[in-house]
N, CA, C and O atoms as a DFTB+ gen file, in Angstrom:
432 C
 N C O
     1  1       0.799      39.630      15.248
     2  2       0.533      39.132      13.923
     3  2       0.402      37.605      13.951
     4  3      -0.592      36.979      13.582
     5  1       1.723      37.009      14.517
     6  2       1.275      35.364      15.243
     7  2       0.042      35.070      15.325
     8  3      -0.526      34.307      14.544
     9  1      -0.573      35.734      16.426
    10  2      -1.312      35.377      17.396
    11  2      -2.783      35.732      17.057
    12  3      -3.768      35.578      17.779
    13  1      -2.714      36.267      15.738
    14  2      -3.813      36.164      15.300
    15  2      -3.969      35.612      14.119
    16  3      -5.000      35.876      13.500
    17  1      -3.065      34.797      13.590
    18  2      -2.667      33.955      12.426
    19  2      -3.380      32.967      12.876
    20  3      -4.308      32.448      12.256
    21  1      -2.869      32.549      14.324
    22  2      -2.994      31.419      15.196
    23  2      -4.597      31.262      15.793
    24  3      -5.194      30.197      15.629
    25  1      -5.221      32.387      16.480
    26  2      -6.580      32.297      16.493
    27  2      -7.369      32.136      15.635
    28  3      -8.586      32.066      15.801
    29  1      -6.781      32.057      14.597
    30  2      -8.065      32.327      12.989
    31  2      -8.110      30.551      12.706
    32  3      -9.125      29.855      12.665
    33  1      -6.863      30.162      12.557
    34  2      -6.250      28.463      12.302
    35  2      -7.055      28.010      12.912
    36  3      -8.016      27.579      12.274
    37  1      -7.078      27.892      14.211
    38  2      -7.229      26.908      15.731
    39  2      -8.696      27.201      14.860
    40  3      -8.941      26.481      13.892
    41  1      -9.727      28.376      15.287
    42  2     -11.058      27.917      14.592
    43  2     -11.334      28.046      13.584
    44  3     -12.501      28.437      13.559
    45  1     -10.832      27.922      12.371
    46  2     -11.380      26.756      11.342
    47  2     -11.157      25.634      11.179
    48  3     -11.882      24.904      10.504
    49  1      -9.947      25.207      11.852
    50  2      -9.573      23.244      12.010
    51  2     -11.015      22.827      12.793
    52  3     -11.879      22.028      12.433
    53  1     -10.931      23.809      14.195
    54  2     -12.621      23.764      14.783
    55  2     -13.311      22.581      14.113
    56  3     -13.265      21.379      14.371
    57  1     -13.963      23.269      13.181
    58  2     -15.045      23.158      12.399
    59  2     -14.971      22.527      11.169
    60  3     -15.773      22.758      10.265
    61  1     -13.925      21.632      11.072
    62  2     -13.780      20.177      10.222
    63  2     -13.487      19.392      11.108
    64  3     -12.930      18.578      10.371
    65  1     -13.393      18.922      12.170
    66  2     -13.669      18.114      13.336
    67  2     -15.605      17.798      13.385
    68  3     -16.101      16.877      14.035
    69  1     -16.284      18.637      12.680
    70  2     -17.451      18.923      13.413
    71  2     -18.181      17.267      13.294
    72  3     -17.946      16.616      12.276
    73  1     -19.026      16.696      14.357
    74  2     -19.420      15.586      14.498
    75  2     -21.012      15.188      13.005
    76  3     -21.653      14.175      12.728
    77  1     -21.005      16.918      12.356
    78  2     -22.104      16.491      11.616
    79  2     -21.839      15.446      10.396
    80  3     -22.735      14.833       9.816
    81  1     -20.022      15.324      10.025
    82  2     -19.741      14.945       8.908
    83  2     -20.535      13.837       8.462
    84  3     -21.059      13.231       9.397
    85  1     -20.838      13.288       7.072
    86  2     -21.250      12.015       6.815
    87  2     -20.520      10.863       6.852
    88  3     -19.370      10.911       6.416
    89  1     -21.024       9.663       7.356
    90  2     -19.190       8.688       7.661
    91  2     -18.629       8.424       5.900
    92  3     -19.031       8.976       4.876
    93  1     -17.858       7.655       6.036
    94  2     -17.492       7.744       4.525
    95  2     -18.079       6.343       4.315
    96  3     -18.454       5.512       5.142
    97  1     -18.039       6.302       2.333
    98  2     -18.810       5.199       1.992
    99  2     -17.988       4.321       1.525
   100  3     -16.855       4.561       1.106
   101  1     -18.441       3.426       1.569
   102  2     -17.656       2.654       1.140
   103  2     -17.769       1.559       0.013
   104  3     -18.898       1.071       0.059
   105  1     -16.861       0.898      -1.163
   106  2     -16.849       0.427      -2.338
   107  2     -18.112      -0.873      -2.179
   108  3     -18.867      -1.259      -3.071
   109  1     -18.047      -1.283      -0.983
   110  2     -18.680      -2.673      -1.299
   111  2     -18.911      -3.024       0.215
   112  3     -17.978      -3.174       1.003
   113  1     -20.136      -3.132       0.526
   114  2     -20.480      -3.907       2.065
   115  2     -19.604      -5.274       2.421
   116  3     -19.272      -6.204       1.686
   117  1     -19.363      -5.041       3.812
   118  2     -18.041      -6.206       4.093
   119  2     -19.189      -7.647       4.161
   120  3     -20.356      -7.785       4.526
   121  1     -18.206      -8.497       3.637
   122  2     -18.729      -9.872       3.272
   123  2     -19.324     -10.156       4.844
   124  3     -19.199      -9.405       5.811
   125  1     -20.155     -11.760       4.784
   126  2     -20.500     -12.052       5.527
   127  2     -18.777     -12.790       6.166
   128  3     -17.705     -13.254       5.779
   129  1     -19.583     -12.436       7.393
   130  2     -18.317     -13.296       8.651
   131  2     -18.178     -14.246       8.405
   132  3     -19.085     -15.069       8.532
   133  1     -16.229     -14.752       7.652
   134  2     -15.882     -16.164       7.146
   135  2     -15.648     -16.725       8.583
   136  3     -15.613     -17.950       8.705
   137  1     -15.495     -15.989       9.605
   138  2     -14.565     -16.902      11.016
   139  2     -13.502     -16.644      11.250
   140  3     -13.000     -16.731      12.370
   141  1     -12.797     -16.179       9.977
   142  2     -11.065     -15.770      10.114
   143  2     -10.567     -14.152      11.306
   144  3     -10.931     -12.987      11.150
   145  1      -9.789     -14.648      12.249
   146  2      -9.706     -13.396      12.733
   147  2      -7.514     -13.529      12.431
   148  3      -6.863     -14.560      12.263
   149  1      -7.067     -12.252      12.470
   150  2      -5.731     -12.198      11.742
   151  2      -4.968     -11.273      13.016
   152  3      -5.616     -10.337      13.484
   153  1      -4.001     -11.475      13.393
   154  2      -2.647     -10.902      14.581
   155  2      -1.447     -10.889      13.490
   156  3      -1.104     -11.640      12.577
   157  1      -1.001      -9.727      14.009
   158  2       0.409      -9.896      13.533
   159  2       1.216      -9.991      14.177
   160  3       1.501      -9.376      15.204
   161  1       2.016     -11.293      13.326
   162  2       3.323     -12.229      14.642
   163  2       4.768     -11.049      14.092
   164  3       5.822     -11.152      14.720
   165  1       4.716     -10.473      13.453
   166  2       5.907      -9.037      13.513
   167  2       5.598      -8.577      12.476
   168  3       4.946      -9.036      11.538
   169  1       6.394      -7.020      12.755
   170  2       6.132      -5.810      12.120
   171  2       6.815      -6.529      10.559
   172  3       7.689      -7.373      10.359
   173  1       5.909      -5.702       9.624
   174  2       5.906      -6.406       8.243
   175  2       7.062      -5.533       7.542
   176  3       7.398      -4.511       8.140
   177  1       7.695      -5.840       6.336
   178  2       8.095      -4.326       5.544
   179  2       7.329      -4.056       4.175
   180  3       7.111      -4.770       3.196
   181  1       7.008      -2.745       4.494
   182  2       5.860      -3.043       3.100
   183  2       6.469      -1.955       2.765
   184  3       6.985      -1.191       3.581
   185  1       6.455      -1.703       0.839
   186  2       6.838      -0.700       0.411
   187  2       5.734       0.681       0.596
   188  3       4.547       0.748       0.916
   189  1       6.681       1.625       0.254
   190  2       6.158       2.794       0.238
   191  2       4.478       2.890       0.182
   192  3       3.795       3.068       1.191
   193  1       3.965       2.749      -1.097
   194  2       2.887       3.246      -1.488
   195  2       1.881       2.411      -0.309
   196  3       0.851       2.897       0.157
   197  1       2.296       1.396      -0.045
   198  2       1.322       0.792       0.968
   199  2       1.308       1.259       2.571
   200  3       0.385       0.920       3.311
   201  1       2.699       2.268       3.137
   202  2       2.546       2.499       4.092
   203  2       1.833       3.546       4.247
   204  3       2.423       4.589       3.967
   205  1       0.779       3.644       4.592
   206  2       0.162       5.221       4.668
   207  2      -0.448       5.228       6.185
   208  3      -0.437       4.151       6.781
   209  1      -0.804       6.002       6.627
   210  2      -1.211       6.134       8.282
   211  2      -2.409       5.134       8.354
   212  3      -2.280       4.487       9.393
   213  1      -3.435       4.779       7.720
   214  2      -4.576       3.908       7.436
   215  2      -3.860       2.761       8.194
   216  3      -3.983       2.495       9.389
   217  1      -3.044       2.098       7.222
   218  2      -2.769       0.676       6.804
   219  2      -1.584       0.866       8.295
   220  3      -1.154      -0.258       8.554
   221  1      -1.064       1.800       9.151
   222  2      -0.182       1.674       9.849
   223  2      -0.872       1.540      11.159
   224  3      -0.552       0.727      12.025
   225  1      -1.736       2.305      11.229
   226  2      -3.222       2.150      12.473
   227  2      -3.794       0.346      12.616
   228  3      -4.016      -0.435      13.541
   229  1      -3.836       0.324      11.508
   230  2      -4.216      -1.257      11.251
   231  2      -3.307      -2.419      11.746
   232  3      -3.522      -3.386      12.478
   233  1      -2.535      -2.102      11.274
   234  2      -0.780      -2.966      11.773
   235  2      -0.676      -3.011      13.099
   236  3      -0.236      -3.990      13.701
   237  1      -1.164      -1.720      13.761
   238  2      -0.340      -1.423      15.229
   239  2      -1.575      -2.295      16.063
   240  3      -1.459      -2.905      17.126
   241  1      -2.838      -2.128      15.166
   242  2      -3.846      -2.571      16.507
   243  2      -3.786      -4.207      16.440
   244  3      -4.179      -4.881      17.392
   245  1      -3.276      -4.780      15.268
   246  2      -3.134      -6.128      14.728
   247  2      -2.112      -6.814      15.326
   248  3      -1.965      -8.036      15.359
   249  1      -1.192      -5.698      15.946
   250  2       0.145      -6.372      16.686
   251  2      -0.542      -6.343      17.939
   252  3       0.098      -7.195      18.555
   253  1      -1.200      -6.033      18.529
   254  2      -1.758      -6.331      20.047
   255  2      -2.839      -7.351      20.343
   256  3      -3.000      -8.004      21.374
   257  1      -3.624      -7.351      19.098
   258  2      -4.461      -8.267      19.398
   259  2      -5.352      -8.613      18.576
   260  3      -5.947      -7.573      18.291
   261  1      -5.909      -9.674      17.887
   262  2      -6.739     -10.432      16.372
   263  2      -7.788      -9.879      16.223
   264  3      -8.659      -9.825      17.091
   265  1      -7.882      -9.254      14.806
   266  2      -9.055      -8.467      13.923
   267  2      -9.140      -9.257      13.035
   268  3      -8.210      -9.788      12.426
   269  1     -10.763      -9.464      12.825
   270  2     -11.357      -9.659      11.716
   271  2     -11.867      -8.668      10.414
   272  3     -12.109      -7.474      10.592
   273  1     -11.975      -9.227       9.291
   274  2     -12.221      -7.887       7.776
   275  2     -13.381      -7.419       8.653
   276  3     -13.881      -6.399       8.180
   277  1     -13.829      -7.732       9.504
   278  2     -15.257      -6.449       9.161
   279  2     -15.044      -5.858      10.221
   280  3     -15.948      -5.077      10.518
   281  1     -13.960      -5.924      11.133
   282  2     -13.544      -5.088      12.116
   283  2     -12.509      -4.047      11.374
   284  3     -12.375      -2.902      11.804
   285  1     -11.865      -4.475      10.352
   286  2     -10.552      -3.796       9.813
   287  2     -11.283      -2.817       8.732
   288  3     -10.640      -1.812       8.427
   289  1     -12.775      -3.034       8.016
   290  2     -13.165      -2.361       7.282
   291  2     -13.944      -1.052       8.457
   292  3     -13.577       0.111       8.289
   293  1     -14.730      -1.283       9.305
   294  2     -15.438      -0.411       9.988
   295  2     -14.839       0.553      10.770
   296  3     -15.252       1.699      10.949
   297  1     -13.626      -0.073      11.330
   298  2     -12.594       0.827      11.895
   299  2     -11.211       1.817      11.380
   300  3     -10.499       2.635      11.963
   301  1     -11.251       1.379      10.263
   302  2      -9.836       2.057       8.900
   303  2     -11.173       2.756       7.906
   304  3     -12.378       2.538       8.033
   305  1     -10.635       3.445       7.135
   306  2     -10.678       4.695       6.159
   307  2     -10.756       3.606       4.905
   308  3     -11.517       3.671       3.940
   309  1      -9.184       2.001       5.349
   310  2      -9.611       1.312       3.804
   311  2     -10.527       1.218       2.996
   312  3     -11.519       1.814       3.416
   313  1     -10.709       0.656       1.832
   314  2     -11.555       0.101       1.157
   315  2     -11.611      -1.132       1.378
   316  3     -10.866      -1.697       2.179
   317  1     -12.621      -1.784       0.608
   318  2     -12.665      -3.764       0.972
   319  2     -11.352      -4.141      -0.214
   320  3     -10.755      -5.182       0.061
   321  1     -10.995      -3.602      -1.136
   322  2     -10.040      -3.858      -1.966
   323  2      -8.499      -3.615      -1.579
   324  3      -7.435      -3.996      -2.067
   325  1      -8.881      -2.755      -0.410
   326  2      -7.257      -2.681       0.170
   327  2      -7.363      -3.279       1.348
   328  3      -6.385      -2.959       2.025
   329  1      -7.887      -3.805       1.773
   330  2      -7.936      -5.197       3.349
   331  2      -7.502      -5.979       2.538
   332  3      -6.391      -6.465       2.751
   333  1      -8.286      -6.367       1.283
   334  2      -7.685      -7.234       1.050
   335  2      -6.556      -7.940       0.242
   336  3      -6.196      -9.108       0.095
   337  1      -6.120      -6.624      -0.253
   338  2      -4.746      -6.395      -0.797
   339  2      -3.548      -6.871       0.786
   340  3      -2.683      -7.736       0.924
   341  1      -3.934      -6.117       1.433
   342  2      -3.478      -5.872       2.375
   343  2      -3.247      -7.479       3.076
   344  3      -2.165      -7.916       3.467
   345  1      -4.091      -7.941       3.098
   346  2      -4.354      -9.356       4.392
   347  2      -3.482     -10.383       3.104
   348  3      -2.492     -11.011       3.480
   349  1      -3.887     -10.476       1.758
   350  2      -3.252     -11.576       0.761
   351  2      -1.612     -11.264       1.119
   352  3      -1.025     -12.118       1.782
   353  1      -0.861     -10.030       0.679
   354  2       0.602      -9.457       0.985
   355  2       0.864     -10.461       2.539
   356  3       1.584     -11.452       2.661
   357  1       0.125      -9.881       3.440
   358  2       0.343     -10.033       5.064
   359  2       0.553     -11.790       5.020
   360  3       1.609     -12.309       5.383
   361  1      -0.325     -12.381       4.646
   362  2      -0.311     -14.384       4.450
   363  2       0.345     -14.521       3.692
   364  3       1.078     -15.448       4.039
   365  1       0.718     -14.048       2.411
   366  2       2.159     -14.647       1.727
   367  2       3.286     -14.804       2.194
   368  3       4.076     -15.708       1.922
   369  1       3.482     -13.552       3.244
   370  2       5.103     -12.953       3.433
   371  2       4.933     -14.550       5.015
   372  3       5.813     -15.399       5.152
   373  1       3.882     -14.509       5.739
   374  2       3.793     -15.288       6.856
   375  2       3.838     -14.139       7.986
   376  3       4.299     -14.388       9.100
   377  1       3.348     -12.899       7.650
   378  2       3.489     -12.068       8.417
   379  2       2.174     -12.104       9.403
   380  3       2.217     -11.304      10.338
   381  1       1.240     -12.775       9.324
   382  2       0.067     -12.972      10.021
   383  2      -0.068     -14.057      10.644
   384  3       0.472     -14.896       9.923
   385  1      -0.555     -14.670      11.761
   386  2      -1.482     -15.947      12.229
   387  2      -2.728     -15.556      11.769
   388  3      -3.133     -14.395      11.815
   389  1      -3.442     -16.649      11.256
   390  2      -4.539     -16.483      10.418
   391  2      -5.583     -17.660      11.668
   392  3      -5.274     -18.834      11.871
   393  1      -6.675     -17.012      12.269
   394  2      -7.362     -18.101      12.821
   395  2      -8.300     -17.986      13.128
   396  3      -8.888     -17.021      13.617
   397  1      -8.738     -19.422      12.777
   398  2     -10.276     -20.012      12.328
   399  2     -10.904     -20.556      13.769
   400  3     -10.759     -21.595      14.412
   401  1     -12.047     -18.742      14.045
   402  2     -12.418     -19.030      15.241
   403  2     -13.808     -19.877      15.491
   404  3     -14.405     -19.917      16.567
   405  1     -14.213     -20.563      14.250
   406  2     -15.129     -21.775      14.154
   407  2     -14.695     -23.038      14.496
   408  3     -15.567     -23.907      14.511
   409  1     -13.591     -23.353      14.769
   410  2     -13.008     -24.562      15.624
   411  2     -13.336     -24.241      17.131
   412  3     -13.508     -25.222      17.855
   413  1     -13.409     -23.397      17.511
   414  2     -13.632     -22.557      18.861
   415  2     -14.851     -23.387      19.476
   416  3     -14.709     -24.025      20.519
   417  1     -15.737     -23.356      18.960
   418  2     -17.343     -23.466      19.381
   419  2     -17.781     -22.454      19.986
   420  3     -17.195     -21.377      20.105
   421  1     -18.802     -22.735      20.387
   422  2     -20.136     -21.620      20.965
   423  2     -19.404     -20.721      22.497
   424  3     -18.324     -21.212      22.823
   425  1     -19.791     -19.738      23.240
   426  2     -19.008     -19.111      24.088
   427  2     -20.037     -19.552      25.136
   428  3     -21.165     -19.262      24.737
   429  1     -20.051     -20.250      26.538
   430  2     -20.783     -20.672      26.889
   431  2     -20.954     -19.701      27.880
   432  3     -21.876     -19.800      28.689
């Protein structure tokens, strides 16, 4: 009875995996590239409603190494209204290095 509970499950999860899906859309095309790329110098505490697996994917890849919004919009589920909910919270608390890779110059 398991085990055929279990074969029926396994293929229909199948087939919401399927690669035809449409990507999702999104509220508003990400701005043009200001220069700002953002790391997080430690794990933040954010309340509830803001921790959701999205915004925790985001955090974890932000603690290893500096994303920019149009990397954080193309790669997360967010919206442009929750990056940037998200990034204003993150620079208030000082939970981010914020940096301006136009001091940089050209990559030779």
């Amino acid at each position: 009875m398991f085990s055929n509970w279990a074969r029926r499950t396994r293929t229909s999860f199948g087939a919401l995996g399927a690669p035809s899906l449409p990507p999702p859309v999104r509220d508003q095309a990400p701005r043009e590239d200001d220069g700002l790329i953002y790391r997080l110098k430690h794990w933040p505490s954010l309340p509830s409603a803001v921790r959701t697996a999205e915004v925790l994917r985001l955090l974890s890849v932000m603690s290893h190494r500096a994303v920019n919004r149009r990397w954080m919009l193309a790669h997360s589920k967010l919206e442009t209204a929750q990056v940037e909910a998200l990034l204003r919270r993150l620079i208030a608390r000082g939970d981010v290095e914020v940096i301006d890779i136009r001091s940089f110059g050209p990559v030779a």
